[in-house]
N, C-alpha and C positions, 0 to 999 in steps of 0.2 A: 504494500500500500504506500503510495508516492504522497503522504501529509502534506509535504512542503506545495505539491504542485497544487494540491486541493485547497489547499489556504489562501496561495498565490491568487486563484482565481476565484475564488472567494472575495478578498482585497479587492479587485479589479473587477468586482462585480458580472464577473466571465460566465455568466447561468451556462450557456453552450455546453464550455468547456468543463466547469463543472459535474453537468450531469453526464459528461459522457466518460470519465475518469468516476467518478461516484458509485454511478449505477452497476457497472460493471464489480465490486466490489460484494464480498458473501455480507449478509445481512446484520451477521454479528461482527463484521469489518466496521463496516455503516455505523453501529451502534457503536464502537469503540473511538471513530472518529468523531461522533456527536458527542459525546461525553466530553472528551477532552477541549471542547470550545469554551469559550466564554459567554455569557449570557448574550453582549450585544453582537457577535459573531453568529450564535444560534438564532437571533433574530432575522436576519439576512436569507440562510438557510432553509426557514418557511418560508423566502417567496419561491425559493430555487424549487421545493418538492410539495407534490401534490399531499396531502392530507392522508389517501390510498397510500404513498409511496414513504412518508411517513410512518403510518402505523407497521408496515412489515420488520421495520428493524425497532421499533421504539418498546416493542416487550423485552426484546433484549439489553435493557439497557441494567447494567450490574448498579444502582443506584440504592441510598434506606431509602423506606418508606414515605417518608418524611417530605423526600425533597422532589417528588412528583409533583407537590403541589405548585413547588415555585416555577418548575419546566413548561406545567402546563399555563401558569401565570404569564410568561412571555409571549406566549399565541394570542390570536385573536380569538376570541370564544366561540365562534361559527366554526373558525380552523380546529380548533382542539376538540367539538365537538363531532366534525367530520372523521377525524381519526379515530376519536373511538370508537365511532360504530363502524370504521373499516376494520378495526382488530377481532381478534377472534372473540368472542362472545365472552370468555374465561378468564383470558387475559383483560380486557376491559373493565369486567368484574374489580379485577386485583389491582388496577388503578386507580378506581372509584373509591375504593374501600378507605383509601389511601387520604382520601379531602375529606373536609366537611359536608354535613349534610346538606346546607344552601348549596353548595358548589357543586357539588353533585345531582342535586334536585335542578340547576340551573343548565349544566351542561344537557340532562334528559330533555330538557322540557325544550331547547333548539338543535335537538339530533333529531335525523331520522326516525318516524313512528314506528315503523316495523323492528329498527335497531333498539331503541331506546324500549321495549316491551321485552324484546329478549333481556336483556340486561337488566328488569329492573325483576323479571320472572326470577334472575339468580341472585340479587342483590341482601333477598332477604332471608336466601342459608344463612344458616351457626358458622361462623369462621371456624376451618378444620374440621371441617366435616366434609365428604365425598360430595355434598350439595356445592360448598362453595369451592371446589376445583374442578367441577364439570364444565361441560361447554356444551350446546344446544345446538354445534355444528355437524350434525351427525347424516348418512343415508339410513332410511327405513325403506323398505320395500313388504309385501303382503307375497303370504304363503302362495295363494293363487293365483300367480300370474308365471308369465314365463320365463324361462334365464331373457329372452331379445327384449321383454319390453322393460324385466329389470336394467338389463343394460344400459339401456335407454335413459330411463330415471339417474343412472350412475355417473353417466355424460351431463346429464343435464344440472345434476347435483353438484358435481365435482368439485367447480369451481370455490364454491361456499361451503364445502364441508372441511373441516380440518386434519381428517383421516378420508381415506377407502378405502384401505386395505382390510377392514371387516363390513361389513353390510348389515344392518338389522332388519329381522322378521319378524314383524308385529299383525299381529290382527283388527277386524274392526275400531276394536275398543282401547286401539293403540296399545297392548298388553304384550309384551315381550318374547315370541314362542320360538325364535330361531334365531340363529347367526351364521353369515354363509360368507368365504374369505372371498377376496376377488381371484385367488386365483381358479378357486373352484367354479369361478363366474368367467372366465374367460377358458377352460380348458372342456367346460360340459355344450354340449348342442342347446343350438337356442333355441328348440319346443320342450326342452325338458323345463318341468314344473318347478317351480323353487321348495315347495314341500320335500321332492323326491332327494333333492342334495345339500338341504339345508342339517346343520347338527341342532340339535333340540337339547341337549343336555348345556344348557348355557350356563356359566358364571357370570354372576351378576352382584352388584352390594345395594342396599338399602342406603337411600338418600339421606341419611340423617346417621351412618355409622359412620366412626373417626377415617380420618385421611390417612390416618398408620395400615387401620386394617385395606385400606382399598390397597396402600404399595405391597401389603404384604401378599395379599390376593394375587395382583400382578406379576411379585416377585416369583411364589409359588408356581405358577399357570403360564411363565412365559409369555405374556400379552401384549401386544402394543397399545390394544384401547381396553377399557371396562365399560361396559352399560351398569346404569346407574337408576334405581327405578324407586315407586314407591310401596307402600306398601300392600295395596294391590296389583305390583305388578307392572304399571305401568311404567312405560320405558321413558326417562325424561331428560336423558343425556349422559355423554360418555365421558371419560375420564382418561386420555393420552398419555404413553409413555414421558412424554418431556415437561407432563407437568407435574408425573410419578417423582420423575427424576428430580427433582425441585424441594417439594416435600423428603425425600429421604436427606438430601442433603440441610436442607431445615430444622426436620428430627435429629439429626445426628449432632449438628451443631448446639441444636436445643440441649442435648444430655449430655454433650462434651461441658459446656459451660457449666450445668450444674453438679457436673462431677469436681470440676474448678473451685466451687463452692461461688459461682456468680450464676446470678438473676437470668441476666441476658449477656451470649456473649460480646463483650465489648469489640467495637471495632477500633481501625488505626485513626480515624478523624473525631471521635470522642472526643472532647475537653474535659478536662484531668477530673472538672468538677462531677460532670455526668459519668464519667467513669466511676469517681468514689462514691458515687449515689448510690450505683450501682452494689458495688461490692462491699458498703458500710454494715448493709443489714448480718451476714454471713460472717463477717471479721468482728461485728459488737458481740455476739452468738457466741462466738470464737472465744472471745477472749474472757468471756466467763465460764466457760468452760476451762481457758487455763487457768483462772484465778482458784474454780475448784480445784485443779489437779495440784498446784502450787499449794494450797490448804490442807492436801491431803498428806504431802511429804511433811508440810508441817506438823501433822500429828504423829509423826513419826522421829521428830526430833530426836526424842533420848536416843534410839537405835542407833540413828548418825552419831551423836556426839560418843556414841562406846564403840560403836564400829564404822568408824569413819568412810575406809573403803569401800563400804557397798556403795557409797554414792556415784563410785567412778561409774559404775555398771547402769545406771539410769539411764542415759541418750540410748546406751544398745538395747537393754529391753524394751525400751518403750518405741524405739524406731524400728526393730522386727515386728513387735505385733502391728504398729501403725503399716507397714509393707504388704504382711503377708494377709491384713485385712484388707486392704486394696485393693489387691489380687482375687480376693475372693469373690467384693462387692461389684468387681470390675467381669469378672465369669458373670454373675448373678444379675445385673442390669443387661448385659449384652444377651442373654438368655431369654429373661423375658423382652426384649425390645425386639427381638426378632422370630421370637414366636418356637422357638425350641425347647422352652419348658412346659410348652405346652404338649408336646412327644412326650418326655417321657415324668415321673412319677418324682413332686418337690420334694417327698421323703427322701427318694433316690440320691437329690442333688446335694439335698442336707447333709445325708450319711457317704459321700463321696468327699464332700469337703471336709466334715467332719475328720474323715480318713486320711486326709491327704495331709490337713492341720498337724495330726498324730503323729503322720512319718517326718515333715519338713521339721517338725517340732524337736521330735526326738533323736534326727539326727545332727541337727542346728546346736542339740543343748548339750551331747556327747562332746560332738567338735569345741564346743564352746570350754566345756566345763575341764577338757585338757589343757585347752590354749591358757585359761587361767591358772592349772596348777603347774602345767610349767613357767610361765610369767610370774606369778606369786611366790609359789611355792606353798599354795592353802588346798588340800584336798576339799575341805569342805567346805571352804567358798567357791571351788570350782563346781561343787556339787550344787553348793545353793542356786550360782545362778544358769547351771546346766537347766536345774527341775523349774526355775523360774522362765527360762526359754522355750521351754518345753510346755506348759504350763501356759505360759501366753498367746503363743502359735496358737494352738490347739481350740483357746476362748473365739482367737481374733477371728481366724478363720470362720469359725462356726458362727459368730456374730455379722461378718461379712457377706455373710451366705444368706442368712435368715435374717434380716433388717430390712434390706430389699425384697423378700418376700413375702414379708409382714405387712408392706406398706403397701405393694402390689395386692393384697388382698382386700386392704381395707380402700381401694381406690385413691393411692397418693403414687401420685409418679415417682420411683424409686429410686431416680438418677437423683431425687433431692438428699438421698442418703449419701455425700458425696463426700469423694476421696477426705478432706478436712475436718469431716462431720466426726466421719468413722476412725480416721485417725485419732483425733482428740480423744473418743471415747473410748478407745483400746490404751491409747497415755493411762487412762485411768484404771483400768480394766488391770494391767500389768505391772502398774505401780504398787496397788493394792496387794496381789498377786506376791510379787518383789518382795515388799517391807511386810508383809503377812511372814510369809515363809523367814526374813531375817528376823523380824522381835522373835518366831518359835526358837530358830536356833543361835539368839543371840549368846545366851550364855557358852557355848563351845566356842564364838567366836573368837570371843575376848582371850585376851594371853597376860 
């Protein structure tokens, strides 16, 4: 992509030349190029392209949320209203969503009536739900007719559907009864009946279930679109790989952040303040939970002041269990998030982790408990804190495992159990643990 020359005639007001270096450009070029203008540069730029030629590249634009509003604030409101009833139906959606409600009520009411009906049909799904990632760009064709006249409709559809590479078979009452691929539409005779080669065993999701379970559907099913329907059935639009592909990367980022121990994750143009907005609530949390765990050693004082040395061994206990909790919590999120706990039996997983805690534990606390009595020279401090590694492992893990599926059950997204959370609480967990087991055998300590 030649930026400079696209600028150059930009400057010079060169529309020609412009559009003929521009157009030729893949969509999400286009988009990469409009980003990086300046506001009164992108002004310019709406007169260079039609409002259709516009919206092809303007869903791609990698932008927050936030600042759709100012982009489309530069248009002329006839202009930005044009574009969005040129976008796909879904995508429109997810810009609208985007402003306020006048400004939004204001763009519908000078788009297109046939546009602005679609759009406002999807406006009023639950956000994250299969309703509001559908698109209403779809081919329906009926059981009885023939593969030529469906052909026909598929030509004639094309243009405005956002997929064709599946077809939907609906009835009278617009109710969902088949799906037939195109290639099975281009390779069968066209007097054969669409009943006769259509598959009937359709997957399909319910309009009002989460945007997880539809990727996961698709992930499952290998699919490029989903039909989307209601509860009787009716078919009321599909749900596209590339807007699957969106949401997962959405979700993922969603549970990355709160395994971080943050709300949302921060991006790189935050100011420090919106940043620490963010991450205050999680860090205040935090830090009385260190204030307990510092409380705790404090009850433990006389131990310290008669056996000094157990202190050294603090940062390692308490940094194994905070690790190998992790690990555990880190299996157990990615399990349910993906739908594999749902195979096989959470006893199973319990008693797996449990198992594993046991072994990492036990061999963790051997190796451990020799390194200190040859460093020391203390058998039985290298014993104490062998069984206190041992000991820890074994909680941390089994708390890492079962915390997120506790919360998973009572309906709390489990990614909130997060790396920071579960760490701090294993700090405590192993301290306890620790200075338990040193007051018993304090008196052998002491010399």
């Amino acid at each position: 992509m030649n930026e400079e020359l696209l600028i150059k005639t930009i400057e010079e007001d060169n529309i020609v030349g412009f559009r003929e270096e521009f157009m030729t450009l893949h969509p999400y070029d286009q988009a990469q190029f409009f980003f990086k203008l300046t506001p009164d540069v992108r002004i310019k730029v709406y007169y260079f392209l039609s409002p259709k030629e516009l919206a092809i590249f303007f869903e791609m634009l990698e932008i927050e949320d936030h600042e759709y509003k100012g982009i489309l604030a530069e248009m002329d409101p006839k202009y930005a209203a044009d574009m969005l009833a040129n976008m796909f139906t879904d995508n429109a959606v997810d810009v609208l969503n985007n402003l306020d409600k006048d400004q939004t009520a204001s763009y519908l009411s000078i788009m297109d009536h046939s546009a602005a009906q679609e759009i406002k049909g999807l406006l009023h799904y639950e956000e994250y739900t299969a309703g509001s990632i559908m698109t209403t760009e779809y081919i329906a064709i009926s059981a009885n007719q023939t593969v030529r006249s469906a052909m026909y409709i598929l030509k004639k559809e094309a243009p405005k559907a956002e997929t064709i590479y599946y077809v939907y078979v609906v009835d009278e009452d617009e109710r969902l009864v088949g799906v037939i691929s195109l290639r099975d539409l281009i390779i069968s005779s066209d007097d054969t009946m669409i009943s006769e080669i259509m598959f009937d065993r359709i997957v399909a999701i319910s309009v009002s279930a989460d945007q997880e379970e539809a990727a996961k559907q698709m992930r499952d099913y290998d699919l490029l679109a989903l039909p989307v329907v209601d509860f009787q059935n009716h078919l009321l639009g599909i749900i596209t790989v590339d807007d699957i592909i969106d949401v997962i990367d959405e979700e993922a980022s969603d549970d990355y952040s709160k395994l971080a121990g943050v709300s949302d994750m921060d991006t790189i143009d935050k100011n420090p303040f919106a940043a620490a907005k963010k991450r205050l609530p999680w860090l205040i949390i935090l830090l009385f939970l260190g204030m307990f765990t510092a409380s705790l050693i404090g009850r433990f004082e006389d131990t310290l002041s008669k056996v000094p040395i157990v202190a050294v061994f603090i940062p390692l206990i308490a940094g194994m269990a905070g690790n190998t909790g992790t690990q555990a919590l880190a299996v157990a999120v990615r399990g349910i998030a993906t739908g594999e706990l749902a195979e096989i039996s959470k006893i199973k997983l319990i008693l797996r982790e449990s198992g594993t805690g046991l072994i990492t534990g036990t061999i963790c606390g051997v190796l451990v408990a020799f390194i200190v009595f040859v460093w020391k020279g203390e058998l039985l401090l290298g014993f104490l804190v062998g069984i206190s590694i041992l000991a820890s492992l074994f909680v941390a893990t089994l708390a890492g495992s079962l915390v997120p599926l506790v919360m998973h059950k009572f309906k709390i997204d489990p990614a909130v159990a997060s790396g920071p959370f579960i760490t701090t609480m294993n700090d405590i967990t192993s301290i306890l643990i620790y200075f338990g087991l040193a007051t018993m055998f304090m008196s052998y300590l002491i010399h």
